[in-house]
C-alpha positions as CSV (number, residue, x, y, z in Angstrom):
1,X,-15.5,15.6,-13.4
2,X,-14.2,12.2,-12.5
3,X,-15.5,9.1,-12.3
4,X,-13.9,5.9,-10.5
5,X,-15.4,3.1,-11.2
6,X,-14.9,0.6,-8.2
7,X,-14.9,-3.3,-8.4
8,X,-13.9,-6.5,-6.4
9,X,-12.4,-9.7,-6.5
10,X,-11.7,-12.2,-3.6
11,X,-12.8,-12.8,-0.2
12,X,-14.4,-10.1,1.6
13,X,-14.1,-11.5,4.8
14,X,-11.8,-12.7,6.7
15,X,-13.7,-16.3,6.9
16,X,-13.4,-17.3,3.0
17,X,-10.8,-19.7,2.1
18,X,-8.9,-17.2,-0.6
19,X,-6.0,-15.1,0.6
20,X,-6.0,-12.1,-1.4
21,X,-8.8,-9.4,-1.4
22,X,-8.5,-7.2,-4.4
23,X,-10.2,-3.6,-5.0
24,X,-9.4,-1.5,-8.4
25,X,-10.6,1.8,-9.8
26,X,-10.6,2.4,-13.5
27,X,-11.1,6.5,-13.8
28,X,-12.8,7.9,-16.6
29,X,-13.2,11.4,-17.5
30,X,-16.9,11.9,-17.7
31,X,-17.2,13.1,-21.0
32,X,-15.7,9.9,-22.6
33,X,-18.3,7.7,-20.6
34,X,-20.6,7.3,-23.5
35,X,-17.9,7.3,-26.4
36,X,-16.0,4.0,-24.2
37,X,-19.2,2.2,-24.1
38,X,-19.4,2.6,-27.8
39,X,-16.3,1.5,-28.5
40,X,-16.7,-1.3,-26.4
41,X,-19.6,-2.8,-28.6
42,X,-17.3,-2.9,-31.2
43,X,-15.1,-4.9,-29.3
44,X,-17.7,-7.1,-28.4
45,X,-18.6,-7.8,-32.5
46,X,-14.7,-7.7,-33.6
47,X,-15.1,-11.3,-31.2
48,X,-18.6,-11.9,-31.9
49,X,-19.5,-11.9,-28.2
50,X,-22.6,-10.9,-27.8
51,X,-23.0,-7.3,-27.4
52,X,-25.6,-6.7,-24.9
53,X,-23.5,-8.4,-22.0
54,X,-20.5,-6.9,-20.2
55,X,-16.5,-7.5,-19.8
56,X,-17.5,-9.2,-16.6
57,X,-19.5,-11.7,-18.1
58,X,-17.1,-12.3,-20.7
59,X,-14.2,-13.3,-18.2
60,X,-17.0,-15.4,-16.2
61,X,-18.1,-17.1,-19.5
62,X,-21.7,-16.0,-19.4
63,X,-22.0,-15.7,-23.2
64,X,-24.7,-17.9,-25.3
65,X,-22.5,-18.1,-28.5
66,X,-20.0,-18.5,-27.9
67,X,-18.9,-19.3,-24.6
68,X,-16.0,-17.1,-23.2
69,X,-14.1,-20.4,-21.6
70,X,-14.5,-22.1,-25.4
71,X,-12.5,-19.7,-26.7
72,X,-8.7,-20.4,-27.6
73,X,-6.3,-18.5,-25.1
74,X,-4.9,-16.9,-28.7
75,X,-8.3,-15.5,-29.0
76,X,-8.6,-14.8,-25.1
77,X,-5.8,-12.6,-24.6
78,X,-6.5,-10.8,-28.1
79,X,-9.7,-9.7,-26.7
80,X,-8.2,-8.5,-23.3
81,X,-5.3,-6.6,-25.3
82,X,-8.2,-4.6,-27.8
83,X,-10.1,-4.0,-24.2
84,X,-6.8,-2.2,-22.5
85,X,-6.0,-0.8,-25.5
86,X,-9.4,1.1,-25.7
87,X,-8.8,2.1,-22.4
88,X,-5.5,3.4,-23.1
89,X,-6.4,5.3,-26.1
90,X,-9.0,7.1,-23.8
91,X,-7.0,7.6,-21.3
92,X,-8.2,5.4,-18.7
93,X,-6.2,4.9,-15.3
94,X,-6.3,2.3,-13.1
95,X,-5.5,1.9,-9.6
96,X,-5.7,-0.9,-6.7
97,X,-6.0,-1.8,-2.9
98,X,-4.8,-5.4,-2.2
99,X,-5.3,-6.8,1.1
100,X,-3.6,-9.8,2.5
101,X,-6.4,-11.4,4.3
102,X,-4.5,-14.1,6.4
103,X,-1.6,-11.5,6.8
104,X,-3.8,-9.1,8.3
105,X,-5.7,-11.4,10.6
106,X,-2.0,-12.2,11.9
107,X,-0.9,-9.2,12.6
108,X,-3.8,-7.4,14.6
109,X,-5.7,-8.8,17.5
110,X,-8.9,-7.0,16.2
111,X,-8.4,-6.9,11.7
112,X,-10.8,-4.3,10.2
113,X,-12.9,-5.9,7.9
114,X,-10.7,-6.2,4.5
115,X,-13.3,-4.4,2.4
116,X,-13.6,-1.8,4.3
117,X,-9.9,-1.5,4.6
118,X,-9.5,-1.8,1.1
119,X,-12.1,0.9,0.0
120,X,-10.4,3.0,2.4
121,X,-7.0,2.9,0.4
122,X,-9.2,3.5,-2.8
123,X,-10.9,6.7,-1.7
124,X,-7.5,7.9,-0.4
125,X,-6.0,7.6,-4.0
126,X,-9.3,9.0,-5.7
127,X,-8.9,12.0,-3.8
128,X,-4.8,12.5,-4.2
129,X,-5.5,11.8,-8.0
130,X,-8.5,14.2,-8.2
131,X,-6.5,17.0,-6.4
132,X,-3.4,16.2,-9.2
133,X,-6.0,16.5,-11.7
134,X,-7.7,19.4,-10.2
135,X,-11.1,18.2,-10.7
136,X,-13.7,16.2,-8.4
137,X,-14.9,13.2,-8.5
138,X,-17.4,10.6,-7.6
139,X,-17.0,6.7,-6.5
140,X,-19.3,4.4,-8.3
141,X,-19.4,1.0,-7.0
142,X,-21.0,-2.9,-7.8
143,X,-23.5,-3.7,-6.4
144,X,-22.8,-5.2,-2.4
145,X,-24.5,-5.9,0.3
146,X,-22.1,-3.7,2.3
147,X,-23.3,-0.5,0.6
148,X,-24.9,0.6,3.4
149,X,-22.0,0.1,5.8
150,X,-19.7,1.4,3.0
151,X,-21.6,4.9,2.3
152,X,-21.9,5.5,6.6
153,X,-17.5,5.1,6.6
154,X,-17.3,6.8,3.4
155,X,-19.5,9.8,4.8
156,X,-17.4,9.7,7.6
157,X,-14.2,9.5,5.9
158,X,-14.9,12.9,3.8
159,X,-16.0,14.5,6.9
160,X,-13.1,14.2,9.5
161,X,-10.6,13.0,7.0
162,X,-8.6,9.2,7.1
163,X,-5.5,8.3,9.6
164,X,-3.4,9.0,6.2
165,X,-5.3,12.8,4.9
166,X,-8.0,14.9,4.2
167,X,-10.5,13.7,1.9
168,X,-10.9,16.9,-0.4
169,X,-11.9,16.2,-4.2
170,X,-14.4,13.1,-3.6
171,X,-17.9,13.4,-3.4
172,X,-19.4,12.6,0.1
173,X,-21.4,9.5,-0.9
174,X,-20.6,6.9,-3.0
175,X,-23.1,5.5,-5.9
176,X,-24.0,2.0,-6.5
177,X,-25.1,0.2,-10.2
178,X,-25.4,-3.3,-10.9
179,X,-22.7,-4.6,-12.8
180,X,-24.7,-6.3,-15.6
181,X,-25.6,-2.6,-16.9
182,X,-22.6,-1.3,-17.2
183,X,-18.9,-1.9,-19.0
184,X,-17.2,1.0,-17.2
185,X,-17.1,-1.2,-13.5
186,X,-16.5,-4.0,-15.8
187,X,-13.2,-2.4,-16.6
188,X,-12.1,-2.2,-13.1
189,X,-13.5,-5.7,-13.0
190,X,-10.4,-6.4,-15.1
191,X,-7.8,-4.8,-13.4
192,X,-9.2,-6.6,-10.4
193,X,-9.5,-10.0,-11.8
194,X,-6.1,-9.2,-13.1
195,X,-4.3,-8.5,-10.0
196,X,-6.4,-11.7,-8.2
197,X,-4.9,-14.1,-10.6
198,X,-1.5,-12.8,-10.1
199,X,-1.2,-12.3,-6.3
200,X,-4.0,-15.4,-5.7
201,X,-2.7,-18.2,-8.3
202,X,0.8,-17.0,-9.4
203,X,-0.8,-16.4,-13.0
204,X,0.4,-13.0,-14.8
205,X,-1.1,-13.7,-18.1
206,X,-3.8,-10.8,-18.2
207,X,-1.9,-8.6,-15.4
208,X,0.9,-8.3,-18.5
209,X,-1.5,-6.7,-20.9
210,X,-2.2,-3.9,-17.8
211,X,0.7,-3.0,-16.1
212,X,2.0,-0.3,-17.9
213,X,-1.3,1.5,-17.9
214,X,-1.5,1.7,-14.1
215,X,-1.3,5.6,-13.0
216,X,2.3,7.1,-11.6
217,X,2.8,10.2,-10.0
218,X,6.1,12.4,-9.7
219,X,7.8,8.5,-9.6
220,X,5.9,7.2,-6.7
221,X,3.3,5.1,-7.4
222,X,-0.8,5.3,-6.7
223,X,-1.3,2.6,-9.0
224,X,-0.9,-0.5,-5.9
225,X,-1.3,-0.8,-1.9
226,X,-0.8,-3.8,-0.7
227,X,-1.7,-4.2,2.9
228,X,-0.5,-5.2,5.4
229,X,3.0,-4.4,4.3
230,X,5.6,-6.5,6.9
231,X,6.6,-9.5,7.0
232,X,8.7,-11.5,5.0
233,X,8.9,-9.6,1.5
234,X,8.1,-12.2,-1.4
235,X,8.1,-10.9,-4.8
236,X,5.1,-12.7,-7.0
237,X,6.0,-9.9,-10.7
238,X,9.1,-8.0,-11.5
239,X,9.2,-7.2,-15.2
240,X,10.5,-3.9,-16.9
241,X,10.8,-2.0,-13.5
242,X,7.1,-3.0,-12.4
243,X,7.5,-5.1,-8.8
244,X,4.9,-6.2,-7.2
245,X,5.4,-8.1,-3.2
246,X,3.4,-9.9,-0.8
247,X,4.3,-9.6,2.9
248,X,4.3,-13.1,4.6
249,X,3.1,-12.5,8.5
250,X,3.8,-16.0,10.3
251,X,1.1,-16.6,13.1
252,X,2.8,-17.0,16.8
253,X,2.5,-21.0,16.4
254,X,4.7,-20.7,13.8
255,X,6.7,-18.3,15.5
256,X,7.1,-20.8,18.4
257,X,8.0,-23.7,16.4
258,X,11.0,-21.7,14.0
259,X,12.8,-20.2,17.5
260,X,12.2,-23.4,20.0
């Protein structure tokens, strides 16, 4: 079985001041769950973090001794590389929903609510990737207070299917841990926080350690959706054949004012 581990970063409404709404799954083979925890203690003592807290902690510099911020970016993106490494040597996959939330409130009278949206694009991928793999698979998410809300749509979802497909391979519920117990979220945690910091403040500096690990298929790629995807095309990566766009949707003011 598979397991997609499911975690957030940015606004998940359409209220907040940040732009970009970011969901990625890391997927894990079940059997390795235990054997990837292990070896991400010993990441933890390699940097003498401390090794009862989690990746997420690390990037939001709750350590005692020593603090994650303290640490010289040298030593920062040395212990990113030894965390996507360990993923890479077991195989790991990664893939991501981004939502544009001023984009999308543009371009439809009535937006679905971005997380929503964005789990949406995440449990269509789970299932295309489980049917490739030809195993099932389960979602397990942070955490949220819109689990409740989340597990009715994602019932729903495997019962009539998506506007996009079927919903095949995926369990019909999704599961829910708190991310303080747990390194394998944490991982998707850095996808996420990856892709944030690219598409949110132009910075590529952990997003360059990941990007060759995301998951392809036959050439076309599950690894990124970016919604809503019209507009004015801006390019924020393009390295080694990986590009990544934004879609800038002008409101009708600004509509108004460019064609007076």
């Amino acid at each position: 079985m598979l397991v997609c581990f499911v975690d957030e970063c940015g606004p998940t409404s359409l209220e907040d001041t940040q732009r970009f709404l970011v969901l990625s799954s890391a997927v894990i083979d079940s059997e390795k769950m235990t054997k990837i925890e292990d070896e991400f203690t010993q990441v933890l003592k390699k940097h003498s973090l401390s090794q009862i807290q989690t990746i997420k902690a690390a990037r939001r510099s709750r350590y005692d001794f020593p603090a994650f911020n303290k640490l010289s970016l040298s030593k920062k993106k040395a212990f990113w590389a030894d965390v996507f490494d360990l993923c890479e040597s077991n195989k790991v996959k990664f893939f991501s929903s981004i939502v544009d939330t001023l984009s999308l409130s543009r371009k439809y009278k009535e937006p679905d609510d971005p997380y929503e949206r964005a789990y949406k694009h995440i449990l269509e991928r789970a299932d295309l990737f489980s049917r490739k793999s030809k195993l099932s698979s389960i979602i397990v998410l942070d955490m949220t207070d819109k689990g409740k809300r989340l597990a009715e749509k994602h019932a729903k979802w495997k019962a009539y299917g998506t506007e996009q497909q079927g919903i095949e391979k995926v369990y019909k519920a999704p599961f829910f841990v708190h991310d303080d117990y747990t390194n394998l979220i944490c991982l998707a945690d850095g996808c996420c926080y990856s892709l944030w910091r690219l598409f949110e403040k132009g910075d590529n500096l952990i997003f360059d350690m990941i990007y060759s690990k995301l998951h392809y298929s036959h050439k076309r790629k599950l690894a990124i959706k970016i919604f809503p995807d019209c507009g004015t095309k801006v390019d924020v990566y393009n390295k080694d054949g990986c590009v990544l766009s934004r879609y800038d949707i002008p409101d009708e003011e600004c509509w108004q004012i460019k064609y007076k």
